[in-house]
VMD Tcl script that draws the C-alpha trace (Angstrom):
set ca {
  {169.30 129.60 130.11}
  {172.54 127.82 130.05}
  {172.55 125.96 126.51}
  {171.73 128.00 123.67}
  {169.30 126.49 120.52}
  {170.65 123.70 119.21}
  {172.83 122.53 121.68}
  {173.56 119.67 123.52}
  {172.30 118.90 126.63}
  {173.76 118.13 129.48}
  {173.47 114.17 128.68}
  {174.95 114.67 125.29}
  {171.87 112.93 123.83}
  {169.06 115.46 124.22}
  {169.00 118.93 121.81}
  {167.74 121.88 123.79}
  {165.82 122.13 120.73}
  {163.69 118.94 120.88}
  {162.67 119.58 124.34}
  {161.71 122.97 123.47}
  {159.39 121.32 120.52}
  {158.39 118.85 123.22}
  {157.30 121.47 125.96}
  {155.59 123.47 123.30}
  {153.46 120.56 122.46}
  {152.71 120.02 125.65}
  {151.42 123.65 126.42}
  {149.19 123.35 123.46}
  {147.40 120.26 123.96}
  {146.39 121.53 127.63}
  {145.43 124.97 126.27}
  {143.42 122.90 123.49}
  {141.76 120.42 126.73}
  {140.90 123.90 128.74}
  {139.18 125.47 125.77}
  {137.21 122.40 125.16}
  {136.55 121.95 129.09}
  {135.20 125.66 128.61}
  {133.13 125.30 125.62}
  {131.35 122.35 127.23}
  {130.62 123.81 130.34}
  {129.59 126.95 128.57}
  {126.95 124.74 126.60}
  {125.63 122.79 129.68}
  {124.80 126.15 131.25}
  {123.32 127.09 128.05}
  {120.77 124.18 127.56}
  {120.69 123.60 131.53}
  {121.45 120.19 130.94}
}
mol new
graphics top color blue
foreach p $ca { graphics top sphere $p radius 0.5 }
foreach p [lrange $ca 0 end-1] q [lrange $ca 1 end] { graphics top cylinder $p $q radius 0.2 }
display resetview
């Protein structure tokens, strides 16, 4: 990685650290919709609906 935490980026207007926070958000909301996507498929086979 070139920029370490907390620095700059390339732009001089976006921390490395905000788009880390940013990404990480990301990752979890689409892990949270797959789970969910999961769970309901898991009950339609369940109740063969």
């Amino acid at each position: 990685m070139a920029a370490t935490h907390g620095e700059q980026g390339s732009d001089g207007k976006t921390s490395v650290v905000e788009h880390q926070r940013t990404f990480e958000g990301f990752i979890r909301f689409w892990v949270f919709l797959f789970g969910a996507s999961i769970l309901v498929l898991i009950f339609l086979a369940i109740f063969n609906s």
